[in-house]
C-alpha atoms as a printed R data frame, in Angstrom:
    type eleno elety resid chain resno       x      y      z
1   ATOM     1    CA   UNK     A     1 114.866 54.526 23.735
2   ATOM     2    CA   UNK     A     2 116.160 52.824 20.357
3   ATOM     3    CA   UNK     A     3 113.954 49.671 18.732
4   ATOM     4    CA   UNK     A     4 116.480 47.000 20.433
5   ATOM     5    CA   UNK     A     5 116.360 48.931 23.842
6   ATOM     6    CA   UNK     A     6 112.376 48.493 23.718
7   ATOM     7    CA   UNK     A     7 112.316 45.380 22.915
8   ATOM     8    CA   UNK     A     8 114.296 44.387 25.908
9   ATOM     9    CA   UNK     A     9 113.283 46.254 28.349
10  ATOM    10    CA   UNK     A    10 109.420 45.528 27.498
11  ATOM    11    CA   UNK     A    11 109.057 42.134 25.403
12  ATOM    12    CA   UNK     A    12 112.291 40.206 26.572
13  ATOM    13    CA   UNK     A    13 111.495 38.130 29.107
14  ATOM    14    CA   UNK     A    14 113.947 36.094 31.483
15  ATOM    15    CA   UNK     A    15 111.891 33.334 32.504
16  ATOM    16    CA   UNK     A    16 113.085 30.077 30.671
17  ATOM    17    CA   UNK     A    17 111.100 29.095 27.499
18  ATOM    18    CA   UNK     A    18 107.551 27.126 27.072
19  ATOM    19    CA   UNK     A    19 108.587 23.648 26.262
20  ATOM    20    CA   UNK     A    20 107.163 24.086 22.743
21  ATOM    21    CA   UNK     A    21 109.645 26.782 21.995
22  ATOM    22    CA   UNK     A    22 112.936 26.270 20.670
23  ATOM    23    CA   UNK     A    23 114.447 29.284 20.090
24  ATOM    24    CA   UNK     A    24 112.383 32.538 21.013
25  ATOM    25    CA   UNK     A    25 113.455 36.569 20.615
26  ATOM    26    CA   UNK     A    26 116.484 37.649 19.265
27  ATOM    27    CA   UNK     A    27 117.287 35.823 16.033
28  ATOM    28    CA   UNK     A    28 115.468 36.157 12.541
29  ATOM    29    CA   UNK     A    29 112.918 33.223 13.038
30  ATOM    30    CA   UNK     A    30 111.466 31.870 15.884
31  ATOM    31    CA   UNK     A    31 111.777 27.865 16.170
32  ATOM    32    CA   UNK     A    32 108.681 26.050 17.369
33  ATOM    33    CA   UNK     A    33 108.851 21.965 18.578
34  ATOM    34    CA   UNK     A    34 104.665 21.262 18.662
35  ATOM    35    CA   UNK     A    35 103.564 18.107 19.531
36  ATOM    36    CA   UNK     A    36 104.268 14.908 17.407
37  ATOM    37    CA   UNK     A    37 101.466 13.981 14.926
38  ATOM    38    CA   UNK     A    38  99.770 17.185 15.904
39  ATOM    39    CA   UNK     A    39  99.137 20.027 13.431
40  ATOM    40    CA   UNK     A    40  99.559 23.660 13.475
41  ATOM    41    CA   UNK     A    41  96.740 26.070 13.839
42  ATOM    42    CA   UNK     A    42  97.854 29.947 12.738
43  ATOM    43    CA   UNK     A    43  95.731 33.134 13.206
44  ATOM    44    CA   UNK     A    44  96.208 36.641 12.948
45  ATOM    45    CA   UNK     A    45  94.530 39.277 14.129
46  ATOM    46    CA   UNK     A    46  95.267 43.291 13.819
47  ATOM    47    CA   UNK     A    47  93.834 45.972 16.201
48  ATOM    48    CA   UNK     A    48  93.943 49.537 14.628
49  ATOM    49    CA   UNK     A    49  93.570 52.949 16.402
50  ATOM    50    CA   UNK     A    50  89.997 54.579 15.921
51  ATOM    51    CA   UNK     A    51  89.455 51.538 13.877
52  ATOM    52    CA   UNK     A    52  88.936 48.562 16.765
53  ATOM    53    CA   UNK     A    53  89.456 50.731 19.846
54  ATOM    54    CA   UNK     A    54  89.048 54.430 20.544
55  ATOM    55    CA   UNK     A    55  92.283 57.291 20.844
56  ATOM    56    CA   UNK     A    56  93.316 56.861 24.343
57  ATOM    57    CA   UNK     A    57  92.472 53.924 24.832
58  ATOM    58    CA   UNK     A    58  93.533 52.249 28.308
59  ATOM    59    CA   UNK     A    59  97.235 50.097 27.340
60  ATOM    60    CA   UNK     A    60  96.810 47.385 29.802
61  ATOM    61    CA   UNK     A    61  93.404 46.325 28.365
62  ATOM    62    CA   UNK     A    62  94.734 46.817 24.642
63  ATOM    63    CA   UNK     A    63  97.642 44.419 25.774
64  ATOM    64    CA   UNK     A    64  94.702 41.608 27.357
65  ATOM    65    CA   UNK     A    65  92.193 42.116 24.095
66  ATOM    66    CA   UNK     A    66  95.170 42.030 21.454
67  ATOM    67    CA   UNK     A    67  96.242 38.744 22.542
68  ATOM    68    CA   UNK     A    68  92.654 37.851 23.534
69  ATOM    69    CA   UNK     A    69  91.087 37.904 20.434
70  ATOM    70    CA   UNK     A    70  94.163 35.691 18.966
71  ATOM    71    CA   UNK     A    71  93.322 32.985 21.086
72  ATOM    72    CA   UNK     A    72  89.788 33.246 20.546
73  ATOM    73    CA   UNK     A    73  90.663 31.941 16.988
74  ATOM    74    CA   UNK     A    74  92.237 28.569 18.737
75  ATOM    75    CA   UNK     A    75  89.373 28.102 20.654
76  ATOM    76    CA   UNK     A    76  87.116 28.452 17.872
77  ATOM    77    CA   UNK     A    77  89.327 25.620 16.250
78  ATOM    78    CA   UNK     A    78  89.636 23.281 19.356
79  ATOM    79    CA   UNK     A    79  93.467 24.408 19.698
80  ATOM    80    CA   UNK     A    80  95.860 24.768 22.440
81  ATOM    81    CA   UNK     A    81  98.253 27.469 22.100
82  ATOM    82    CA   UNK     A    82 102.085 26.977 21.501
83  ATOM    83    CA   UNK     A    83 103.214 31.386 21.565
84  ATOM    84    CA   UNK     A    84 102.808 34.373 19.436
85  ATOM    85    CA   UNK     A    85 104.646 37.520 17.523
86  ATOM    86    CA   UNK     A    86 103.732 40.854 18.182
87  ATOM    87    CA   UNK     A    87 104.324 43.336 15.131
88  ATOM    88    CA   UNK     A    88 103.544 46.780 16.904
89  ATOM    89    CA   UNK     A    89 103.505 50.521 15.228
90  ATOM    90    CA   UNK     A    90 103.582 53.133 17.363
91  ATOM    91    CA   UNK     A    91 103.758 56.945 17.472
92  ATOM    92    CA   UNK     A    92 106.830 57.157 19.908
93  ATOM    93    CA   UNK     A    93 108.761 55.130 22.394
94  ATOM    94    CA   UNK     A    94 106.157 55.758 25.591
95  ATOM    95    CA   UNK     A    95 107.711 53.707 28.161
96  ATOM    96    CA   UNK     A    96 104.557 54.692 30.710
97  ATOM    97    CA   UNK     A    97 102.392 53.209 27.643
98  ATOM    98    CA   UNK     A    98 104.650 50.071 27.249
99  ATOM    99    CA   UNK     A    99 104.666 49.080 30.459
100 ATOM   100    CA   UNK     A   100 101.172 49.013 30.885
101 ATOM   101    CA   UNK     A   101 100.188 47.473 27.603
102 ATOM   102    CA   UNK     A   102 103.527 44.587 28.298
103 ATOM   103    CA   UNK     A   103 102.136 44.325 31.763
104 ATOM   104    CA   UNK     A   104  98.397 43.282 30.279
105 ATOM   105    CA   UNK     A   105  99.730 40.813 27.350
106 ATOM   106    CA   UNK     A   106 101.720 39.303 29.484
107 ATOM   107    CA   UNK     A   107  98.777 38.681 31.826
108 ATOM   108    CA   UNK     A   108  97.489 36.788 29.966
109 ATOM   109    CA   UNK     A   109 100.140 34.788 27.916
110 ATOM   110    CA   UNK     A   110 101.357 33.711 31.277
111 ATOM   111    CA   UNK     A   111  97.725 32.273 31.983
112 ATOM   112    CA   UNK     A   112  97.433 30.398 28.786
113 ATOM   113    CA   UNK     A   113 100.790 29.407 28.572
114 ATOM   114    CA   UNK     A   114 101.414 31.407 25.318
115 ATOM   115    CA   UNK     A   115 104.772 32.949 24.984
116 ATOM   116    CA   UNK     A   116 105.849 35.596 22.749
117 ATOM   117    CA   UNK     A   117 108.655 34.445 20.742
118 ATOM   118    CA   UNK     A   118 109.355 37.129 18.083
119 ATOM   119    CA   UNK     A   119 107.614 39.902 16.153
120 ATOM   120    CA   UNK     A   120 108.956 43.802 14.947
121 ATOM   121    CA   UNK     A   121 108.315 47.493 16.181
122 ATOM   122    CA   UNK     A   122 108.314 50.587 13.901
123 ATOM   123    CA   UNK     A   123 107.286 53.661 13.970
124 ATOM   124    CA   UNK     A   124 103.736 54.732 12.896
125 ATOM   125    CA   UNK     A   125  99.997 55.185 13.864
126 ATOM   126    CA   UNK     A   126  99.367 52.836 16.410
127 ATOM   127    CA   UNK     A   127  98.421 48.931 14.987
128 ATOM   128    CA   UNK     A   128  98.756 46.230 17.095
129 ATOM   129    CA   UNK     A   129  99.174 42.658 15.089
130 ATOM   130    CA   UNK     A   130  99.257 39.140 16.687
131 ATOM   131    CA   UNK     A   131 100.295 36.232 15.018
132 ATOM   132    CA   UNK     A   132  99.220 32.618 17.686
133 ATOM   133    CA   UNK     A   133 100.123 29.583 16.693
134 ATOM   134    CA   UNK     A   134  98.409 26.489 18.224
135 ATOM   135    CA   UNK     A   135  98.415 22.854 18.286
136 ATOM   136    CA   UNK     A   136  95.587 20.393 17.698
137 ATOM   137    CA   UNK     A   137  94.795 16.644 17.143
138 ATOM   138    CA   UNK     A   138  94.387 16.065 13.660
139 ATOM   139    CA   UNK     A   139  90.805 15.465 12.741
140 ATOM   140    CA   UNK     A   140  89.748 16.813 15.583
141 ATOM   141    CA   UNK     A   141  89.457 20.979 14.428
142 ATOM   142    CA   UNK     A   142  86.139 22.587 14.967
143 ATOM   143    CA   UNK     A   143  86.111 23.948 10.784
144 ATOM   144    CA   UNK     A   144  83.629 26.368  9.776
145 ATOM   145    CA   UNK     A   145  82.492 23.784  7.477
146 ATOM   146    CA   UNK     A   146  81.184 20.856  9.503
147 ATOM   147    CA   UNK     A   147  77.985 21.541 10.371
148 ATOM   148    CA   UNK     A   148  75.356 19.017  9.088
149 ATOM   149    CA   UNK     A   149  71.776 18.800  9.049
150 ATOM   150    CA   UNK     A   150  69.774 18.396 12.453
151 ATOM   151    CA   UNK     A   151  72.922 19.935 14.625
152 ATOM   152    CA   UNK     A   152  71.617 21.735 17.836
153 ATOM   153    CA   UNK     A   153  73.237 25.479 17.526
154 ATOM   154    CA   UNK     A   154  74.852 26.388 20.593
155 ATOM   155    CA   UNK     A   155  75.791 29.347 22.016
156 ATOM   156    CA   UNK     A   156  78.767 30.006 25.410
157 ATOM   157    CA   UNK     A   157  78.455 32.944 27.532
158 ATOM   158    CA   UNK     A   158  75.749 36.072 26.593
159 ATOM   159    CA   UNK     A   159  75.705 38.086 23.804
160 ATOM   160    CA   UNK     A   160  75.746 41.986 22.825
161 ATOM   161    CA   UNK     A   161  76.914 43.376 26.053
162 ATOM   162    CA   UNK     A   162  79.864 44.841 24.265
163 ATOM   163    CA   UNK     A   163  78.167 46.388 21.742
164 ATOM   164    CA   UNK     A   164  75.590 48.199 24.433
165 ATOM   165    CA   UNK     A   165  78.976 49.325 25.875
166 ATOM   166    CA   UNK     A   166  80.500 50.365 22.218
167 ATOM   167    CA   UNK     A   167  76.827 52.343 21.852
168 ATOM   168    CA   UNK     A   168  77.022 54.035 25.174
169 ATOM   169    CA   UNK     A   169  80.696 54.992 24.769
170 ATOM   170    CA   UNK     A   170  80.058 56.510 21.140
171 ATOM   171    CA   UNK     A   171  76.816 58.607 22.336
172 ATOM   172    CA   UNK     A   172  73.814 56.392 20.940
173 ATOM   173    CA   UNK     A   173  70.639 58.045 22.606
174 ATOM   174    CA   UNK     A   174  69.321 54.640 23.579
175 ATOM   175    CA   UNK     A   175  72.168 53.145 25.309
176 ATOM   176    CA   UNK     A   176  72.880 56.180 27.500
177 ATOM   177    CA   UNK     A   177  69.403 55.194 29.426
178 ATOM   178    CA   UNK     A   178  70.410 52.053 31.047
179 ATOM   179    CA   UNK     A   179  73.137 53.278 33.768
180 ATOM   180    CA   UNK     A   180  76.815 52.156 34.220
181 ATOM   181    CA   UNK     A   181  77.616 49.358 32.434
182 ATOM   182    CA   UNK     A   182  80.578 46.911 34.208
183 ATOM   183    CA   UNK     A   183  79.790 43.598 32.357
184 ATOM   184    CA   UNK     A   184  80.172 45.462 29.174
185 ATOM   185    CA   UNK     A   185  82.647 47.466 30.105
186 ATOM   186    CA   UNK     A   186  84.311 44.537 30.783
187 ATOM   187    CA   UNK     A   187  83.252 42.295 27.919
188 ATOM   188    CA   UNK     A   188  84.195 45.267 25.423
189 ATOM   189    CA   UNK     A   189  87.844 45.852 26.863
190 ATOM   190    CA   UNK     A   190  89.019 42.151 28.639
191 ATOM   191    CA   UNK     A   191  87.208 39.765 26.720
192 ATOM   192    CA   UNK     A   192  87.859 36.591 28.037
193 ATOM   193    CA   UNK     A   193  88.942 33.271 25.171
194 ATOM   194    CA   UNK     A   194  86.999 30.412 25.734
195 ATOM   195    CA   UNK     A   195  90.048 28.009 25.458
196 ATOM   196    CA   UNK     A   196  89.100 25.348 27.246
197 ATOM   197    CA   UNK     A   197  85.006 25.159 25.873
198 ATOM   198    CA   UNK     A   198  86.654 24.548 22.787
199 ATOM   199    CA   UNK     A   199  89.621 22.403 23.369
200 ATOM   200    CA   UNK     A   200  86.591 20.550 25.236
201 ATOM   201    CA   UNK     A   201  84.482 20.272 22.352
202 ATOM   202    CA   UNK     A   202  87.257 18.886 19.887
203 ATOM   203    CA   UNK     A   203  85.638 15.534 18.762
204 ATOM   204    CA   UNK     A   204  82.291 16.389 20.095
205 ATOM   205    CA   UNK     A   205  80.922 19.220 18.054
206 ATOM   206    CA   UNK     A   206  80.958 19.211 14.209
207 ATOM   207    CA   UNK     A   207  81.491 23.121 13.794
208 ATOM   208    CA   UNK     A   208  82.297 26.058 15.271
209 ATOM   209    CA   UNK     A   209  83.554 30.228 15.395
210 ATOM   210    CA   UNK     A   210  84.373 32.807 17.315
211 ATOM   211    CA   UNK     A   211  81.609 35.662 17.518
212 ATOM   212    CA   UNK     A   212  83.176 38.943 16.637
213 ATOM   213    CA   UNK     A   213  81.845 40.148 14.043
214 ATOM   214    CA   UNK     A   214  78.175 39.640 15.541
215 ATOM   215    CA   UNK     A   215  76.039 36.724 15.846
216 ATOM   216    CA   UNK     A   216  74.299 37.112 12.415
217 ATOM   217    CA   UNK     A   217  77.473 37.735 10.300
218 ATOM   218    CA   UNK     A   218  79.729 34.842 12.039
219 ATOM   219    CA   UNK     A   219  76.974 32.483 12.073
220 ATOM   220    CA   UNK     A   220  76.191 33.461  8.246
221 ATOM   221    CA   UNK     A   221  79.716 32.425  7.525
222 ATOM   222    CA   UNK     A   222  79.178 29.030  8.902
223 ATOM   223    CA   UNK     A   223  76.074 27.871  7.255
224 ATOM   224    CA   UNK     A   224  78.119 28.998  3.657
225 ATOM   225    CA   UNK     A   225  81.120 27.273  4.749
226 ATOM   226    CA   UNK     A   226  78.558 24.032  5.210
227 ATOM   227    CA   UNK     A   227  76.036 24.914  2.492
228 ATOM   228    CA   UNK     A   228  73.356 24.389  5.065
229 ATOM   229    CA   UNK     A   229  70.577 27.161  6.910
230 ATOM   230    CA   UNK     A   230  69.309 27.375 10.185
231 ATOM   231    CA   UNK     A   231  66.662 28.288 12.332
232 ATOM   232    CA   UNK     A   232  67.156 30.590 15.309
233 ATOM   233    CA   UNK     A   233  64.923 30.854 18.114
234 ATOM   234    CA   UNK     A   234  65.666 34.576 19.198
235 ATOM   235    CA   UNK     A   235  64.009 34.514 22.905
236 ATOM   236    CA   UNK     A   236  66.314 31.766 23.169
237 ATOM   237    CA   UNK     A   237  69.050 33.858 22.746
238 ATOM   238    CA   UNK     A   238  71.107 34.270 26.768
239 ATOM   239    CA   UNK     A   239  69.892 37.906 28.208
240 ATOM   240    CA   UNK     A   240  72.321 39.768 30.501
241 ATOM   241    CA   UNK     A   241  70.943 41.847 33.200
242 ATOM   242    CA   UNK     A   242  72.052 45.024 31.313
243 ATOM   243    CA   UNK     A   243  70.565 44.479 28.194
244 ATOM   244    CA   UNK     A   244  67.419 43.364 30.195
245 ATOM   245    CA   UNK     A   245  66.997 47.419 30.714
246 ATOM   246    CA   UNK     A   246  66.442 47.786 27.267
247 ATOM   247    CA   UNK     A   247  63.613 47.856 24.925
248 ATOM   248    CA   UNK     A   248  63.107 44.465 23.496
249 ATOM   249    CA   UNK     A   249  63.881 45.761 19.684
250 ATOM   250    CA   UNK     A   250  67.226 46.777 21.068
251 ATOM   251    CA   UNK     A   251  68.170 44.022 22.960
252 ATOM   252    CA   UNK     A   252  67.624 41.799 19.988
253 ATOM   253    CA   UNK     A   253  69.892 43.904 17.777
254 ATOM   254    CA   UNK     A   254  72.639 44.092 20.554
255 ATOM   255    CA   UNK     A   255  72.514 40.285 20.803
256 ATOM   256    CA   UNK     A   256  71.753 39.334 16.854
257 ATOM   257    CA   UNK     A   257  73.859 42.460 15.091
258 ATOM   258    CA   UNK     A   258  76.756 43.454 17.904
259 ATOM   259    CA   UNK     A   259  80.314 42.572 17.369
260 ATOM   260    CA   UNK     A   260  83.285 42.106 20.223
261 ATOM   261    CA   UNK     A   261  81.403 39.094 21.899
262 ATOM   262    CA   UNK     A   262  84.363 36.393 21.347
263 ATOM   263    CA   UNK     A   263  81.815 34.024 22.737
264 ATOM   264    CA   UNK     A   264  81.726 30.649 20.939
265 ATOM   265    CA   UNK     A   265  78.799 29.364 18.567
266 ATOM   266    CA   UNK     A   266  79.473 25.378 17.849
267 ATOM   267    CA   UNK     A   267  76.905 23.016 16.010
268 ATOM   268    CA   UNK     A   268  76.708 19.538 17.399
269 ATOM   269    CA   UNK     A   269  74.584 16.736 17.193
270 ATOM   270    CA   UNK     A   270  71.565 16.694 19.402
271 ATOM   271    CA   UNK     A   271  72.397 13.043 21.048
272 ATOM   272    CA   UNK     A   272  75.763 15.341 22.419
273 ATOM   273    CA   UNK     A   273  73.530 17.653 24.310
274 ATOM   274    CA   UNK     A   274  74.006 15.755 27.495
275 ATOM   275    CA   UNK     A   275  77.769 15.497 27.115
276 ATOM   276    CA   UNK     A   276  78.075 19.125 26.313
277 ATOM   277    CA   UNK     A   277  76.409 20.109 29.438
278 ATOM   278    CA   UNK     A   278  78.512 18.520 31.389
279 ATOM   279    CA   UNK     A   279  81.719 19.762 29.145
280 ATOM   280    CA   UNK     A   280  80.344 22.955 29.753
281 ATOM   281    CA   UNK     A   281  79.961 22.775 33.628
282 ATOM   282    CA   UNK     A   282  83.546 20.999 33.305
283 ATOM   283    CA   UNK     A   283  84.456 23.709 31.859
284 ATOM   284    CA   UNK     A   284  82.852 26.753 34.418
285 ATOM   285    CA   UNK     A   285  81.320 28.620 31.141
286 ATOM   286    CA   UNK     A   286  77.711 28.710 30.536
287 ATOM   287    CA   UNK     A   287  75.826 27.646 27.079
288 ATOM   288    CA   UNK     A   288  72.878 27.954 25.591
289 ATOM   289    CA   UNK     A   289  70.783 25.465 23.084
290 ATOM   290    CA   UNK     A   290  69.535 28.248 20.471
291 ATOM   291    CA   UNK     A   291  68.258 26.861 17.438
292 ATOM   292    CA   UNK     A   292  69.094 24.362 15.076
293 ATOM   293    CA   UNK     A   293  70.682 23.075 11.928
294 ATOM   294    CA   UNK     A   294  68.310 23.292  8.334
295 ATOM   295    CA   UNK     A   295  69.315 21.037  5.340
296 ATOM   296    CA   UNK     A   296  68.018 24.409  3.303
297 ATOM   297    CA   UNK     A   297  70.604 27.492  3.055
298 ATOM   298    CA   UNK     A   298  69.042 30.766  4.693
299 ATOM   299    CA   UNK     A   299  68.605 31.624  7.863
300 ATOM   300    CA   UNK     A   300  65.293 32.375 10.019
301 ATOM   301    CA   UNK     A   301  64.737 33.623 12.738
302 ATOM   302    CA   UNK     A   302  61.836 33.032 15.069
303 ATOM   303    CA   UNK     A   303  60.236 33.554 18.392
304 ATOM   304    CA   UNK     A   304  59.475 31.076 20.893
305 ATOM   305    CA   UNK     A   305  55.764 30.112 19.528
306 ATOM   306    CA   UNK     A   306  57.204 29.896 15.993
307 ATOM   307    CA   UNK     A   307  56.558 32.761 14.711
308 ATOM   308    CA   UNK     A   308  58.952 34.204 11.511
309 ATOM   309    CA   UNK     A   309  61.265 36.952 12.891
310 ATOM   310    CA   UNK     A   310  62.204 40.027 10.006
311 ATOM   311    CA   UNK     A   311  65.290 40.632 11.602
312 ATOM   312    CA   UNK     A   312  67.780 42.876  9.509
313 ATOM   313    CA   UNK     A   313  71.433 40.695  9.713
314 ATOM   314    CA   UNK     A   314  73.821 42.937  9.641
315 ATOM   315    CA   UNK     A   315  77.467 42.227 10.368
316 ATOM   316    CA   UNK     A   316  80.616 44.027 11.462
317 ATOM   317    CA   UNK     A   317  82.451 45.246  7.925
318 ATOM   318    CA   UNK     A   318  86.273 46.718  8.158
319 ATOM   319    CA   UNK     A   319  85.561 48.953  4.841
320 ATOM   320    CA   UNK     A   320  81.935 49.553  5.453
């Protein structure tokens, strides 16, 4: 099977194009029509072999996270999305693996109304890169840079059950204690974009990212962006069942230090908190109030009477 032959018999779809896409595969540029007086959001994201996701590695769920973690990015930034490229390496022409890993991406795309409209395939070790690109009212983007003094810090969903899952899969003594694991399982291989929490909080919250780097690291980048600190109340922090096994010291780290959450943390102000709960509900995805917004840069973290936390923040690092 020759490049062009996998390309249409795995990426070429017949179904008619979204109505934001002009011309799709098969010529040198894809042509996208967004919405007038809207702007363009753009993310991309690369998955690499043994570097985001073991040898082996199931190609159905590498087709959902690939494009999952894309449009993580445009819910992080309040964005609806308008398609995607795929640039994929891979060791041969597996048409088993394709299948599978088409048969996941597309999934997904079809869910969130996200065609793929272009990309390239090559030989190589196997990298997976996504490209989204995503619509949004201007003025309206949920920047890293918003977040003001007094903002409640919010959390969606729970945090660190993929990184108990990453920990049990790679041998860690302490995570093999706590059983099977099909929550984090699930949150480590399908994680699930919180598109409509954020295209819900567009014009209501004054910041926001993605957690997938871990909690610490992704929040860190926020309060820089903003030049402001903040103050974390860590038993505030949403505890899943599994990590409820777990001694407390490791359940903190899971939830503070562990990567592959793609949850959302947003700052707001605290006469939203009303409107957010009911955005939230709206919306079908849990959040949590955890802490709040300090005119001083750093970040603490305490416990629920107060008490100064020494947490170690440590954050997910490609070269580390």
């Amino acid at each position: 099977m020759g490049e062009f032959d996998l390309i249409r018999r795995h990426f070429q779809r017949d179904s008619g194009p979204a109505a934001s896409v002009v011309l799709g595969i098969g010529d040198d540029c894809a042509l996208l029509q967004p919405t007038p007086g809207h702007q363009i959001a753009v993310s991309s994201d690369m998955l690499v072999e043994g570097r985001h996701f073991f040898a082996g590695a199931e190609p159905e769920a590498l087709g959902h996270k690939a494009l999952a973690v894309n449009l993580s990015d445009l819910a992080a930034m309040g964005a609806r999305p308008l398609g995607f490229t795929l640039a994929l390496a891979l060791p041969q022409a597996d048409d088993a693996w394709l299948t599978a890993f088409a048969r996941g991406l597309f999934a997904l795309a079809d869910r969130y109304a996200c065609p793929l409209v272009g990309g390239d395939t090559t030989r190589g070790p196997l990298n997976l890169c996504i490209t989204i690109f995503g619509e949004l009212t201007p003025g309206k983007a949920l920047r890293r840079d918003g977040a003001r003094a007094g903002d409640d810090l919010w959390v969606s969903g729970r945090l660190g059950e993929a990184r108990l899952a990453l920990e049990r899969r790679l041998g860690t003594a302490w995570a093999q204690s706590v059983g099977p694991l099909p929550c984090g399982d699930q949150r480590l291989d399908l994680p699930e974009p919180r598109l409509a929490l954020g295209g819900a909080l567009a014009g209501v919250a004054h910041a926001a990212i993605d957690i997938s780097d871990g909690l610490s690291g992704d929040l860190g980048h926020v309060l820089a962006a903003s030049r402001v600190g903040a103050r974390v109340q860590v038993d505030a922090l949403p505890l899943s069942p599994e990590l409820a096994r777990l001694p407390r010291h490791h359940q903190i780290d899971c939830m503070v230090n562990g990567g592959d959450d793609y949850e959302l943390l947003f700052c707001a102000p605290a006469q939203a908190r009303e409107e957010i709960t009911r955005l939230a509900q709206a919306c079908r995805t849990p959040v949590t109030r955890i802490g709040q917004i300090q005119p001083e840069p750093g970040l603490t973290w305490v416990d629920s009477e107060g008490h100064v936390l020494p947490l170690p923040a440590r954050s997910f690092d490609h070269f580390a």
